[in-house]
N, C-alpha and C positions, 0 to 999 in steps of 0.2 A: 745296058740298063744298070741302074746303079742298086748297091745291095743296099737290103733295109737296114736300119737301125736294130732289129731283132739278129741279123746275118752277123753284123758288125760287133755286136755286141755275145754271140758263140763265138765268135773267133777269137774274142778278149780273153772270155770264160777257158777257152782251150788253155791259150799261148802262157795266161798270165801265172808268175809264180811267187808268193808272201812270203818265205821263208818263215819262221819262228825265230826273230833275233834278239829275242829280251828274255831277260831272266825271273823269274820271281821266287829271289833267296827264301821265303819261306814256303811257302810249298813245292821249292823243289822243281818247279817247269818251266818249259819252255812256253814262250805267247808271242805273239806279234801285234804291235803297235796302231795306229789309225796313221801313223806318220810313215809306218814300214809301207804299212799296202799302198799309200797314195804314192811314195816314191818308186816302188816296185813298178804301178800303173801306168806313170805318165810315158817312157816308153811306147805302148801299146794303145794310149790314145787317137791316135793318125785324125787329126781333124778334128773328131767328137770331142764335144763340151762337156766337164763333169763338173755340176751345182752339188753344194753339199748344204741343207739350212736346218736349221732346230725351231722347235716349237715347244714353249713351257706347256706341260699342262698338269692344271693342278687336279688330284683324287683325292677327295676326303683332305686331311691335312696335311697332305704331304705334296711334295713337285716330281713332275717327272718328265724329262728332257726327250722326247720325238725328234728323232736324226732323221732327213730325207733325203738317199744319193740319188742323182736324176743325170742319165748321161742323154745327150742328143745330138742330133745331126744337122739341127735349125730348124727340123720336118715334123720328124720323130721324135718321143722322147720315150724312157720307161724309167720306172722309180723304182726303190725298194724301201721302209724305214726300218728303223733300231730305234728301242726305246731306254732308256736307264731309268733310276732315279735317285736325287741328291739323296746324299748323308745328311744327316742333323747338325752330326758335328764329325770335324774328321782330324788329329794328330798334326799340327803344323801347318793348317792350311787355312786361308781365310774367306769368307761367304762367296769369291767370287773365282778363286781355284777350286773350289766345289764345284764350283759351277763348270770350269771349263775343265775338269778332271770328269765331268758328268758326260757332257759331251762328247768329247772325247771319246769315252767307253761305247753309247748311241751311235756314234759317227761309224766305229770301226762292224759295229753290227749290223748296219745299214748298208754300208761295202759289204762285208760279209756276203747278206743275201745277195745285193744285185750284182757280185763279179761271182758267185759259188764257191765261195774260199771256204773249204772246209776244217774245221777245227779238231776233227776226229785223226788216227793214226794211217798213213797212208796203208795200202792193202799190200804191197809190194814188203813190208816190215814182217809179215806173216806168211807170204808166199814162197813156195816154191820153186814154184813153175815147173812144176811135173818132176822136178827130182828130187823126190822124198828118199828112194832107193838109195841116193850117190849123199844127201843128208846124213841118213840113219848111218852111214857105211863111216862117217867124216867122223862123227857123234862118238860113235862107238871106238873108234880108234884112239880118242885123245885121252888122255889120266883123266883118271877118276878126280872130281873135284873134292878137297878137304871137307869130313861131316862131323859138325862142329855138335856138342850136346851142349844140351838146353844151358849146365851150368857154365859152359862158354862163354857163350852168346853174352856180348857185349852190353851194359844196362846203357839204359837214356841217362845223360845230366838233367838231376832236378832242375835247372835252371832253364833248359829246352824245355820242358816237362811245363814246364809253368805259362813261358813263353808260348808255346805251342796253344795250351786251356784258354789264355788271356785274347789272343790273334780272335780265335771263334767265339768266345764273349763277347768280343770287341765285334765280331762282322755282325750276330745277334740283338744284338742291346738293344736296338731300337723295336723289339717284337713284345709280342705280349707274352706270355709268360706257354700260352697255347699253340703259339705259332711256333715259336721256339721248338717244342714239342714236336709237331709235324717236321719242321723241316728235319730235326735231326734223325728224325724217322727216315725220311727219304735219304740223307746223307748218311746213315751207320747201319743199317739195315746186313743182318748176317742171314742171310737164309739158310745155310747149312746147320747154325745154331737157333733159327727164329728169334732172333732175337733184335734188340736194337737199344740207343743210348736214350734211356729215359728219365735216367741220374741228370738232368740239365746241369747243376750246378757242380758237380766233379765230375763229369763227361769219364762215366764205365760204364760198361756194361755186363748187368750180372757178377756187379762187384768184381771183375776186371780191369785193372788199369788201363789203360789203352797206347801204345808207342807213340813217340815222336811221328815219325812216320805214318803210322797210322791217320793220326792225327790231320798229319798236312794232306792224308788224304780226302780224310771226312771234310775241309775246308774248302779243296778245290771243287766238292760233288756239292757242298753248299750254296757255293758262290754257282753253279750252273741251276741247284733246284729254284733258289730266288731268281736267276734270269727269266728262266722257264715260265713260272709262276707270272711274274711282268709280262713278259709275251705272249704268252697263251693270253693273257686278257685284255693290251693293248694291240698288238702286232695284227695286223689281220692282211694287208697289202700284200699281192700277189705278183709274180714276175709276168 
């Protein structure tokens, strides 16, 4: 008896591995591509067919690109989608790199769901594996790391500094003045100080500068809370 399309498609999910092999110079991380996983994948195909198609649709004034991966066996099929949506306007590129930079982005969330590529940090990076004792033991033995005081502590280049405030304007611009508002709520959010960045237009908090770094963090938690927002109200397809 030949195995399902659901069988064939756990054992893809097990075997299959994305690495993270692109950079992104300004925040700092690691990502993986729509071009990484599909060449990671084909490997692991054995026979099954993988469609990949888009669909525009527009909300209110704006477009937004529905990615749908569908792998099959000629019998079976299962689906998963990813949705994005265009820029208005985007630094060098023109109406129709929009586009297939929109895609693109959909595409890779649509794999995403239907092979289980997780985006999170593996558990193996925090694990032990029962030897905490022969850890502490390792920890403990090595010098003490150098503890730098605060007038140390090396300052940010104004020109990072700037660079950095400009990046997140730049991902916002196209919001209202109130949505702005929220997201960076969800993006800066300090719960030990309650606090959060409501300065929109010089990004502090509580009259605090805020790092470079810091910075490229509040962007990357940006760039996942608009994802989020898009899916939670388009995505609903289940595996």
């Amino acid at each position: 008896m030949s195995k399902s399309i659901y069988e064939g498609l756990a054992i893809i999910q097990r075997e299959l591995k994305a690495p993270k092999g692109q950079t992104n110079n300004f925040g700092n991380y690691k990502y993986r591509s729509c071009e990484d996983i599909l060449e990671a994948l084909k490997p692991h195909l054995n026979g099954y067919t993988l469609v990949i198609t888009d669909d525009i649709i527009l909300v209110g004034d704006r477009y937004y690109i529905k990615a749908t991966a569908t792998i099959s066996d000629g019998k079976e099929s299962v689906s998963a989608t990813g949705i994005a949506r265009e820029s208005q306007t985007k630094k060098g590129m023109d109406d129709s790199q929009i586009t297939g930079s929109t895609s693109s982005y959909a595409r890779k969330y649509a794999l995403n769901g239907l092979f289980c590529i997780d985006d999170n940090k593996d558990s193996d990076s925090t694990n032990t594996h029962g030897n905490d004792s022969t850890q502490t033991a390792t920890t403990q033995s090595q010098p003490a790391k150098t503890e730098y005081k605060k007038a140390d502590k090396p300052k940010d280049n104004a020109e990072d500094v700037t660079k950095a405030k400009n990046a997140i304007h730049e991902l916002l611009k196209n919001h209202t003045a109130e949505q702005k508002k929220d997201f960076l709520k969800k993006a800066t959010y300090w719960e030990k100080m309650d606090s959060w960045c409501d300065d929109i237009n010089n990004l502090t908090v509580k009259g605090r500068e805020p790092s470079v770094a810091q910075m490229r963090v509040w962007y990357k938690k940006l760039q996942e809370a608009m994802l989020s927002e898009v899916a939670a109200e388009f995505v609903s397809d289940e595996l």
